[in-house]
C-alpha positions in Angstrom: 19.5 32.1 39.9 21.2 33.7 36.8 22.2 37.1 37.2 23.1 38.8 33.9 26.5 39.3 34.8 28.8 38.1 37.1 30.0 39.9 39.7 26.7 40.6 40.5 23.9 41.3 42.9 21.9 38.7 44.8 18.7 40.4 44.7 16.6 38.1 47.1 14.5 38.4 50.2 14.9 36.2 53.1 12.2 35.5 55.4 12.3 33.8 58.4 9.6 33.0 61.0 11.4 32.3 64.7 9.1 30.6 67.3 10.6 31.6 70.6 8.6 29.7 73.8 7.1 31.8 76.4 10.2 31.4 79.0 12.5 32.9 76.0 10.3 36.2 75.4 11.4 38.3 77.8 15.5 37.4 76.9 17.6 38.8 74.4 18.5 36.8 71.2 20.6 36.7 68.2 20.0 36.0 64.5 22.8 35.3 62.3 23.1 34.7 58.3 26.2 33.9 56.5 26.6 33.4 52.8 29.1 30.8 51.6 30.5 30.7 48.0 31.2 27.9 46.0 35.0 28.5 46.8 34.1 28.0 50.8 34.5 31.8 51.4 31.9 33.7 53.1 30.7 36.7 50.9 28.3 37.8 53.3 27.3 38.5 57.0 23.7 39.7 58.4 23.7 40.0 62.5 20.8 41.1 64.2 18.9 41.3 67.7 15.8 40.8 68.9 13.2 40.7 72.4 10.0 39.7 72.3 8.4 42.5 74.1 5.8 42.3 76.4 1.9 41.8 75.3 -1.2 39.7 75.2 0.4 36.2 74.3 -0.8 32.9 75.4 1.8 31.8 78.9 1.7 28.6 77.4 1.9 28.7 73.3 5.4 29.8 71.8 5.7 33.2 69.7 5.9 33.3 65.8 8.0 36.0 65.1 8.6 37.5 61.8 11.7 38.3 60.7 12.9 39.9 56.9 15.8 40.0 55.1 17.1 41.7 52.2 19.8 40.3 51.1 19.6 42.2 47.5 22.8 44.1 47.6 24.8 41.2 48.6 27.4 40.5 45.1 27.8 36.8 43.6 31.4 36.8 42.8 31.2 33.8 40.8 28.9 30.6 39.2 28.1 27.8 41.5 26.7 26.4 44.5 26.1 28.6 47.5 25.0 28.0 51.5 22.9 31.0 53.6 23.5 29.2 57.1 20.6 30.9 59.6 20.8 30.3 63.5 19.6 31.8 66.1 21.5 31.9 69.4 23.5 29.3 69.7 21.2 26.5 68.2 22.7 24.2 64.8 22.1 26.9 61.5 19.9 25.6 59.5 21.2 25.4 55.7 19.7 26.9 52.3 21.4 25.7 49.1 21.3 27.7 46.2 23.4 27.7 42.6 23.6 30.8 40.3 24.5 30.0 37.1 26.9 31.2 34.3 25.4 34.9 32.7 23.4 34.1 29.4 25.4 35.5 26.4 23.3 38.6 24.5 24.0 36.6 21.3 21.7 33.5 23.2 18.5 35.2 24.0 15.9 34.9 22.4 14.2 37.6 20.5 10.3 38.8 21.4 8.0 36.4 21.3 10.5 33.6 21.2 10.5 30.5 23.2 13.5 28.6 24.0 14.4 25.7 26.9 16.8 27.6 29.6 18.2 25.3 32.6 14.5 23.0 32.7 12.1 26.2 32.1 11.0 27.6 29.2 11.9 31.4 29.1 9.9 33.9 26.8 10.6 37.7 26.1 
């Protein structure tokens, strides 16, 4: 991820798909997300609730729930590696890794119809 300037805005979607087994449905849960900066801090917090209501699912098959995030606003303070931690109730988070690299200089891109080599992928205008 490179935004063009640092501070600057995350601008990503999340999507999660919980399976919650057929004695959980009916109980109340809890999704969390937290963003971690490369300096250990957290820049970022999503809570949420959710309840499988009632309807026509199978008593014995778990529930696919869908669940998105947008996460666009959230600000990258600085270069570096980043953690989005995502748990739900009380269950280990599982961890995404991320790294958002230094802001390309306006002096280094290229001009239309360029090509040049940018992190391993070759960017165009």
């Amino acid at each position: 991820m490179s935004p063009p300037m640092l501070p600057g805005q995350m601008g990503l979607y999340v999507a999660l798909v919980i399976e919650v087994d057929p004695a959980q449905r009916p109980l109340p849960h809890e999704v969390r997300l937290d963003i971690t900066g490369p300096d250990g801090s957290v820049i970022g917090k999503v809570r949420g609730a959710f309840q499988v209501g009632p309807g026509e699912f199978d008593p014995e098959e778990p529930t696919q729930l869908p669940v998105p995030l947008d996460l666009r606003t959230m600000r990258l303070p600085l270069s570096g590696w980043y953690a989005i931690e995502i748990a739900v109730d009380a269950e280990a988070p599982a961890v995404i890794r991320f790294k958002v690299l230094e802001p390309t200089r306006s002096d280094q891109i290229p001009a239309p119809g360029d090509a040049t080599l940018v992190h391993g992928s070759v960017r165009t205008n």
